[in-house]
C-alpha angles and dihedrals in degrees: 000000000000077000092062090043096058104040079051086057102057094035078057092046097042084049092054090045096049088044087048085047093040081050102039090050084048096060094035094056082050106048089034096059120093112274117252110269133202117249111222123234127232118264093227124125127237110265110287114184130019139191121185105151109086143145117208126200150215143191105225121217080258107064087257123115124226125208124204135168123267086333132082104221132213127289094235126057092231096056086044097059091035108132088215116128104221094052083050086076084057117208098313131345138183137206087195147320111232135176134232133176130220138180122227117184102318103332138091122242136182132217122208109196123193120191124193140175103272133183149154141199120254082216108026093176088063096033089227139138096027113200117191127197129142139260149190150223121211130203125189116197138152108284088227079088099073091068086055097051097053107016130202087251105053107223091215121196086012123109114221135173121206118194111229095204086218106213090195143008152176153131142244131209119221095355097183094073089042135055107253090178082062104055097037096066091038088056094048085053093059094048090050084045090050085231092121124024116222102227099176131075140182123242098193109202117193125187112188107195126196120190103160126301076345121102137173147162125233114186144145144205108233113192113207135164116269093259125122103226090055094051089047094053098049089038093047110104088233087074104034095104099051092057083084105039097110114013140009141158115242130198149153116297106217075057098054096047096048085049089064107028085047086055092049103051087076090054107095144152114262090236129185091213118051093172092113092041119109110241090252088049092035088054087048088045095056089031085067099039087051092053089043089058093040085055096048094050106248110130108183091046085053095051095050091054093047086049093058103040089052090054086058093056112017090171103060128165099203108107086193092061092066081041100055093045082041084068108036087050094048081048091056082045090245087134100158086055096047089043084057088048088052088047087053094050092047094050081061112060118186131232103206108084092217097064090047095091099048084048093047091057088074098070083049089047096044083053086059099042085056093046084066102045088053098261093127085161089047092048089046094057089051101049088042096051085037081056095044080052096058111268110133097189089073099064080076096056097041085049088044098046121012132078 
């Protein structure tokens, strides 16, 4: 009987040792994993400025010029009636051509993003099983040339280049089922960083025409290799006529000029003083000083901007704005206020695709701003529905943390 007891007793006490083990394991594996962290989102803007209604046009082989829409066909007849997928797409084609801004360190930069109807052949020997999707390339350059590509003074029936000294580039291949915001500003990092050298560059050559109460815009897109001696031919006046001897894209002016001015309201000096801003001017001002700070590092700074600039415009409709000060906030460990940042940029969702995955990180960011705050259920909703959303960052966290 004593034997029993005592073989119960250690069985007990075996039992207690291998649950505080079980336990102690458990809360090891937990504390010792590495703490939720925000992810960051692009500085890019929203998308400021579109155009989407173009002709483009080409010299036949003989001497006639052909007009398509959004799409600059081939020079023969034969290539131009060819069922074949790929010559579908003709030379060269856009969906449209839009402008964002960026800042990078304390300047101001501009993207021009052209997207275009894209494909390949699973078997390209063959040519068989096209698929098409679209793409998108992608030029980063200082937002000082979009004064220089359409001037004050329009420099109407004169052809004229203007080197956009592209600082990074890039292209990405079926961007719909990526995040281009993603990799462009991954792409620009590594430029800042010299980890990757930018070796192309953009020669834009505009040709504003004025035949009575008629006027258009002729312009291209000419790709050249970053070196100086390239962008100075194509840019040199000598050779500014031939730029269009063969093909060009054509469209409206007043487009073409909102296109640019609309792109360069949001171009503005990141001034101390913003007494003699107007309040929409005064709100981006901030807006940028605000991003500058983020990016720096300095949080407080970052949050005061964003204050004021919110004060300005207490309506915004720019969900990143919310984001940015959501970060800075759950930096400084102020996590109920950031969570309340991150509540206010998911109650705006955005239209443009481009800006969905920067809008979606705040599902991920508010997880982690609960995480924090010791809702582990609340984080894990988040992460989950950030997850169901497409980020795929989230699936770790959800593995890591959650039941």
């Amino acid at each position: 009987m004593l034997k029993f007891k005592i073989k119960n007793q250690v069985y007990i006490l075996i039992s207690l040792l291998l649950g505080l083990h079980c336990q102690l394991i458990s809360q090891v594996t937990f504390d010792d994993r590495d703490n939720p962290d925000l992810v960051n989102f692009s500085s890019l803007s929203p998308v400021q400025s579109e155009i989407d209604n173009l002709r483009g046009w080409a010299k036949q082989d003989n001497g006639t010029w052909l007009a398509t829409r959004n799409r600059i066909p081939f020079t023969d007849e034969k290539t131009n009636k060819s069922t074949r997928s790929e010559r579908k797409l003709g030379q060269d084609n856009i969906i449209s051509l839009e402008l964002r801004k960026v800042m990078i360190g304390n300047k101001q930069y501009n993207v021009l993003v052209k997207k275009y109807y894209d494909g390949e052949y699973e078997f390209p020997v063959l040519l068989e099983n096209w698929k098409g999707f679209k793409s998108l390339e992608y030029y980063v350059f200082p937002s000082s040339k979009l004064s220089e590509i359409l001037p004050d003074v329009i420099p109407f029936n004169q052809q004229y280049a203007v080197n956009l000294n592209v600082f990074a580039r890039g292209t990405i291949r079926d961007y719909e089922n990526k995040h281009p915001d993603d990799e462009i500003v991954r792409t620009i990092q590594s430029v800042e960083r010299s980890e990757v050298v930018n070796d192309w560059n953009i020669i834009f050559a505009v040709f504003p025409i004025k035949n009575g109460d008629n006027e258009v815009v002729r312009f291209k897109l000419i790709k050249s290799f970053n070196e100086n001696y390239l962008a100075s031919f194509y840019a040199a006046p000598a050779n500014w006529e031939s730029n269009f001897e063969m093909t060009f894209y054509e469209t409206n002016f007043f487009r073409f000029k909102s296109f640019i001015r609309d792109a360069q309201e949001y171009v503005l000096p990141l001034a101390e003083d913003v007494n003699n801003l107007t309040p929409e001017k005064a709100f981006e001002n901030n807006y940028n000083w605000g991003i500058l700070k983020y990016q720096m590092g300095d949080w407080p700074s970052a949050i005061d901007f964003f204050n004021q600039a919110l004060m300005i415009k207490p309506n915004t409709e720019d969900f990143l704005i919310y984001s940015y000060r959501g970060n800075a906030r759950s930096k400084m460990r102020l996590f109920t206020d950031a969570i309340d940042d991150f509540d206010k940029a998911l109650d705006i969702k955005p239209e443009e695709i481009m800006e969905y995955s920067n809008w979606v990180k705040n599902y991920f960011n508010r997880g982690v701003a609960k995480y924090y705050l010791n809702d582990l259920d609340g984080a894990c909703k988040d992460w989950n529905r950030a997850l169901e959303l497409g980020f795929g960052q989230a699936y770790f966290y959800v593995l890591d943390y959650c039941e």
